[in-house]
C-alpha positions in Angstrom: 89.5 121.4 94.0 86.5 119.8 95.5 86.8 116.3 97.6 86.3 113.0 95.9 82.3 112.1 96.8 83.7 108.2 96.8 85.0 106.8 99.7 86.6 102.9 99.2 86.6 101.4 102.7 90.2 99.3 102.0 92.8 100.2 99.8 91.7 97.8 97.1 88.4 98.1 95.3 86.8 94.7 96.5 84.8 92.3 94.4 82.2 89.6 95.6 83.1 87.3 94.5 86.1 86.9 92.9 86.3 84.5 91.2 83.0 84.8 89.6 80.8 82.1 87.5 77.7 84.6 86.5 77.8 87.8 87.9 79.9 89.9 90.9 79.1 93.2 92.8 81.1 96.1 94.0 80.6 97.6 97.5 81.2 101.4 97.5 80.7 104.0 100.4 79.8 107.2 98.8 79.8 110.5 100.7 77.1 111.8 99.0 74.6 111.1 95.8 76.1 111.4 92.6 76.8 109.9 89.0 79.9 107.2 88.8 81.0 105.2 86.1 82.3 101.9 86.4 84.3 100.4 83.1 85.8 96.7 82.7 88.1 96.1 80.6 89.8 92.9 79.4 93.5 91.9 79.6 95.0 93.9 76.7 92.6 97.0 77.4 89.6 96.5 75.2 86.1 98.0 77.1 83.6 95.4 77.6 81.6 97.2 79.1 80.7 100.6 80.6 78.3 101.6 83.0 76.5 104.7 84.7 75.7 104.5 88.5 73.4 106.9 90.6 75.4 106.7 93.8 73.6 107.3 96.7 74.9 107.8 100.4 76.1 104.9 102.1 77.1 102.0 100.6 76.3 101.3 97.5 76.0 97.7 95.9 76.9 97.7 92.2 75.7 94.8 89.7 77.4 95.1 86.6 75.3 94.5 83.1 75.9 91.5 81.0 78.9 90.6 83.0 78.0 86.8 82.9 78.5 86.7 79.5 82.2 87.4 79.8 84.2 84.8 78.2 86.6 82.9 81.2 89.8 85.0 82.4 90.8 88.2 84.1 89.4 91.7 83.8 90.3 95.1 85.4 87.2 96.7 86.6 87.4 100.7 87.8 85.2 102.9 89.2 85.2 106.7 88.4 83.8 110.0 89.9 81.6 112.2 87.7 84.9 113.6 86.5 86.6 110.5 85.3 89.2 110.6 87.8 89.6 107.3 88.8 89.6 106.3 92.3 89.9 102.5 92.3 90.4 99.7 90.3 90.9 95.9 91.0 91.1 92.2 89.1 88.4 90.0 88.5 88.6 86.6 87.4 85.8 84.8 85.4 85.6 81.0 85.9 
């Protein structure tokens, strides 16, 4: 089984900011280059949005698409391999 290419520097995903008025970015370390998908869904599990990331070594800063036209309230946000295994996820709140 190979080694995850993703490597989250704290045990939560972080998000900058949180809370959030227009948009929010997601530091991630990756190990090498590579495709990741980052999803957000809302409260009761509906997608609002998926995206495709080139990772590239070193930290990677990830601006999520139409993201400021999220209505107000919480959403989970995860980030996933090129496999779909997930590696992290974490809560962001719109204001």
């Amino acid at each position: 089984m190979a080694q995850n290419d993703l490597k989250i520097t704290t045990d939560k995903l972080a998000i900058l900011p949180n809370p959030y008025v227009d948009h929010f970015l997601i530091p991630v370390e990756s190990m090498t280059k590579h495709e990741a998908s980052i999803e957000v869904y809302d409260m009761i599990g509906r997608l609002m949005v998926q995206q495709k990331y080139t990772m590239t070594e070193g930290v990677n800063y990830i601006h999520l698409d139409d993201s400021e036209h999220f209505p107000k309230g919480n959403y989970n946000v995860v980030v996933k391999n090129i496999n779909k295994n997930e590696l992290r996820s974490a809560i962001v709140t719109k204001q």
